[in-house]
C-alpha positions in Angstrom: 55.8 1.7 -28.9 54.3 2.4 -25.6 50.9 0.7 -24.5 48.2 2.5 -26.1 46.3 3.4 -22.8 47.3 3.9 -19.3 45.5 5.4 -16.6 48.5 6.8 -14.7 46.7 8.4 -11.5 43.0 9.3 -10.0 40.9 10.2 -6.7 37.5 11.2 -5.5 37.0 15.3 -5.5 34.0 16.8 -3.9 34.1 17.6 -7.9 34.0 14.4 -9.2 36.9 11.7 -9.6 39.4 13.6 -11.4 41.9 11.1 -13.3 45.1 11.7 -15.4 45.7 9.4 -18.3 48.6 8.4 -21.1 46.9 7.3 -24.6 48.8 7.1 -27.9 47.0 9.0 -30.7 47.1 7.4 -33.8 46.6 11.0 -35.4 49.6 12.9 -34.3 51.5 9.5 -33.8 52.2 10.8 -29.8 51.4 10.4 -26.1 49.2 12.6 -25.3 48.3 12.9 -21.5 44.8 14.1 -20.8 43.0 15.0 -17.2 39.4 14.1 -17.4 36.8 15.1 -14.6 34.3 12.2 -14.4 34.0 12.1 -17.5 34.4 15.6 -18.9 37.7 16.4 -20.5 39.6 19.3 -19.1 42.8 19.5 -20.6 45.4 17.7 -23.2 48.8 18.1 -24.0 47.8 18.3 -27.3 46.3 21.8 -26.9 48.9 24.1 -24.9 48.9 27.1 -27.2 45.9 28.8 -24.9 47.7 28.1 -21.4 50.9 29.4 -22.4 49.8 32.5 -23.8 48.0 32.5 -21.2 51.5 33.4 -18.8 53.0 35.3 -22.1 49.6 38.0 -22.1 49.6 38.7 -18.3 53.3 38.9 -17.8 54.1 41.0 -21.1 51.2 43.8 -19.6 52.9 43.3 -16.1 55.0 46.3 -15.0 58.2 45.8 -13.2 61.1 43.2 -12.2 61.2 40.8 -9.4 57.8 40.0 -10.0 55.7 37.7 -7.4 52.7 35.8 -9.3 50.3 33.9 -8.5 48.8 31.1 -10.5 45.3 29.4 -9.9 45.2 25.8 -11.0 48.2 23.3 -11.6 46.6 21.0 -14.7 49.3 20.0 -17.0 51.4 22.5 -16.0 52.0 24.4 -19.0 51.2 28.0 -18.0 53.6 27.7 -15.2 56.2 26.8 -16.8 55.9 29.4 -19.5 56.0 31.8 -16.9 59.1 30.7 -15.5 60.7 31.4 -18.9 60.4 35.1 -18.0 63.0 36.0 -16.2 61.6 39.0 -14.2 59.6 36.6 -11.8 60.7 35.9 -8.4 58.2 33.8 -7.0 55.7 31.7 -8.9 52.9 30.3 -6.3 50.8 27.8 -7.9 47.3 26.9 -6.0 45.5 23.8 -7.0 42.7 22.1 -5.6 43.9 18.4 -6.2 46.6 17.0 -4.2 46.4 14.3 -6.5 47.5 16.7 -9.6 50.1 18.1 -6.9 51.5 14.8 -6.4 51.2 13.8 -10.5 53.7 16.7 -10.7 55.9 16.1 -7.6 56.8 12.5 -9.4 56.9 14.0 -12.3 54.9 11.7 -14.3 54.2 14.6 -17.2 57.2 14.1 -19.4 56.9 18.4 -20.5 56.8 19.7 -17.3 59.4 17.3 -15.7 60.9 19.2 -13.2 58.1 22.0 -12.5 57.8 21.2 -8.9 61.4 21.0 -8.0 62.1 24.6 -9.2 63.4 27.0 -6.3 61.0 30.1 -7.8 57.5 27.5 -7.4 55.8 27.4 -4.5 52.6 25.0 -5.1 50.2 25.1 -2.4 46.9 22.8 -1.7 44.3 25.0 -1.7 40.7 26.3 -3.2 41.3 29.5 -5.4 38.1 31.1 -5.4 38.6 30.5 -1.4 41.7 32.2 -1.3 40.3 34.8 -3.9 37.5 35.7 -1.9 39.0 35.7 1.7 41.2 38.1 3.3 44.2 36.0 4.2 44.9 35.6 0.5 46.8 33.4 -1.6 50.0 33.3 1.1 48.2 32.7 4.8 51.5 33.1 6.2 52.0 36.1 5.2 47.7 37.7 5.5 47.2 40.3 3.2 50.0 40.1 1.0 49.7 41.5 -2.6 50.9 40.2 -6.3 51.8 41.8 -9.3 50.2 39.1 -11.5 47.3 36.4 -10.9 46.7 33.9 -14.0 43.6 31.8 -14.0 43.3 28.5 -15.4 40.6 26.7 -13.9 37.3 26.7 -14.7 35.8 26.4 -18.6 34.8 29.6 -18.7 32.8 32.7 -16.7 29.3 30.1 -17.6 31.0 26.8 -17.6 32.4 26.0 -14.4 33.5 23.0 -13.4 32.4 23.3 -9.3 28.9 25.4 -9.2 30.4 27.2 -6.1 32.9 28.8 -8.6 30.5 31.3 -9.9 30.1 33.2 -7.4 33.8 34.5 -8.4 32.4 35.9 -11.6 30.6 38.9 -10.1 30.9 42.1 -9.2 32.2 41.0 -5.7 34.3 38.1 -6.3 36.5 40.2 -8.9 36.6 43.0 -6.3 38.0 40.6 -3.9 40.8 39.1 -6.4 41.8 42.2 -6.9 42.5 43.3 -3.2 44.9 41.1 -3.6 47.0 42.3 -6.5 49.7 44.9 -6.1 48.2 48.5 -7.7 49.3 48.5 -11.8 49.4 44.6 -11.2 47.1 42.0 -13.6 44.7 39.8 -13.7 44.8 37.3 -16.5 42.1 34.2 -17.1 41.8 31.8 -19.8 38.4 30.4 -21.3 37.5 28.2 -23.6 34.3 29.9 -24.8 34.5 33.5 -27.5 35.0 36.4 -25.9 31.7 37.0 -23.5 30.8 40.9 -24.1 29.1 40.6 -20.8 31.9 39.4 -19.2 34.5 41.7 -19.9 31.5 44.9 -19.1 31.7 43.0 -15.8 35.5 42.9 -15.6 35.6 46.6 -16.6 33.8 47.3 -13.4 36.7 45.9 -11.8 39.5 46.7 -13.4 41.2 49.1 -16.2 42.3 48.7 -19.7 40.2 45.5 -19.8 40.5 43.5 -23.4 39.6 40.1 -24.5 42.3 38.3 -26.5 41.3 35.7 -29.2 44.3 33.1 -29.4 44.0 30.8 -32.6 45.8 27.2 -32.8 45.9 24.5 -34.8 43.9 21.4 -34.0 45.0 18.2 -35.0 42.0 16.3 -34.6 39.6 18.5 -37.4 43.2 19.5 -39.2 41.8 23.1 -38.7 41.7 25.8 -36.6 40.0 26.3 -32.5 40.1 29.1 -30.2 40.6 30.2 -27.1 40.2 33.4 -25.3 42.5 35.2 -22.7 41.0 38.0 -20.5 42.8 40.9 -19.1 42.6 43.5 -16.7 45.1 45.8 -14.9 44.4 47.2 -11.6 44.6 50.8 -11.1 47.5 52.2 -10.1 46.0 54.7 -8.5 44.4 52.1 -6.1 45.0 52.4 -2.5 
């Protein structure tokens, strides 16, 4: 048996000191490898039901082959690599905050997602999304202007539980207007959250974009042996955009 704790990697943010760990749980008898901010939990490998579906949602609404996507926050790397299992994408680019996540990944120290770094479709790039989101250049400065067919969120909580209080400025009116600039017209915008659906929120999102839903995804949790939920928000943006 492994050790029963191991603190594999961590480093000062302007967010806090965001830290990866290995612990063995006695209740599912497994490693489970958890990122902590200070210390507030954000995200375990034993709850990857949410990020996945998060890639399965916003690629099965988004139209087309050859598919460029873009991806906002690394983590544990679950929702990128359950995009790559479609095989319509071309290029996956991956933005995270953290170079130390990046380089968690790039020596692949996450036994489920060995390998994620290396593939030829992944670019992962060290930057801020919301920055990105909400400038001109984009999510591909080489290239200023250029437009997906697919953004997937996975960073903050949710809409009122960010982890960076400069992050809410993306959930308005204005910072959804931007992120959508930079998808391609029909393309999607995807975003997990770990609160219920937010009525509010997808009013706000309709605003924005069209056939707006929130998705409730149920999965088991092994630590109350019952059921937790997550919600996925989507929104297309019209094809009729210019």
């Amino acid at each position: 048996m492994s050790a029963r704790f191991e603190e594999l990697g961590w480093q000062q943010t302007p967010m806090g000191v965001i830290s990866l760990r290995r612990r063995f749980d006695p209740t599912v008898r497994a490693d489970v490898y958890e990122v902590k901010l200070d210390d507030e939990h954000v995200m375990s490998s034993l709850f990857t039901v949410a990020e996945k579906e998060l890639a399965r949602l916003g690629l099965a609404r988004t139209p087309g082959t050859a598919l460029d996507v873009v991806i906002g926050g690394l983590g544990l790397g679950y929702t990128a690599l359950e995009a790559l299992h479609c095989g319509r994408i071309s290029t996956l680019t991956v933005i995270e905050y953290s170079d130390a996540v990046i380089d968690w990944h790039q020596r692949d120290l996450l036994p489920d997602t060995v390998g994620l770094a290396a593939q030829d479709r992944v670019t992962i790039t060290h930057a801020d999304f919301f920055a990105a989101a909400m400038g001109t250049p984009g999510f591909d400065p080489e290239h200023p202007g250029r437009t997906f067919d697919a953004i997937l969120l996975d960073i903050d909580h949710s809409p009122r539980h960010v982890l960076h209080d400069p992050h809410a400025d993306f959930y308005t009116h204005v910072g959804l207007t931007s992120a959508c600039r930079h998808l391609c017209p029909g393309g999607v915008f995807a975003m997990w959250s770990d609160d219920p659906p937010d009525d509010d929120f997808v009013a706000l999102l309709g605003t924005v974009f069209t056939d707006v839903e929130a998705q409730t995804v149920w999965f088991d949790n092994p630590l109350t042996r019952g059921k937790s939920a997550a919600t996925i928000y989507l929104g297309t943006r019209s094809p009729d955009s210019g």
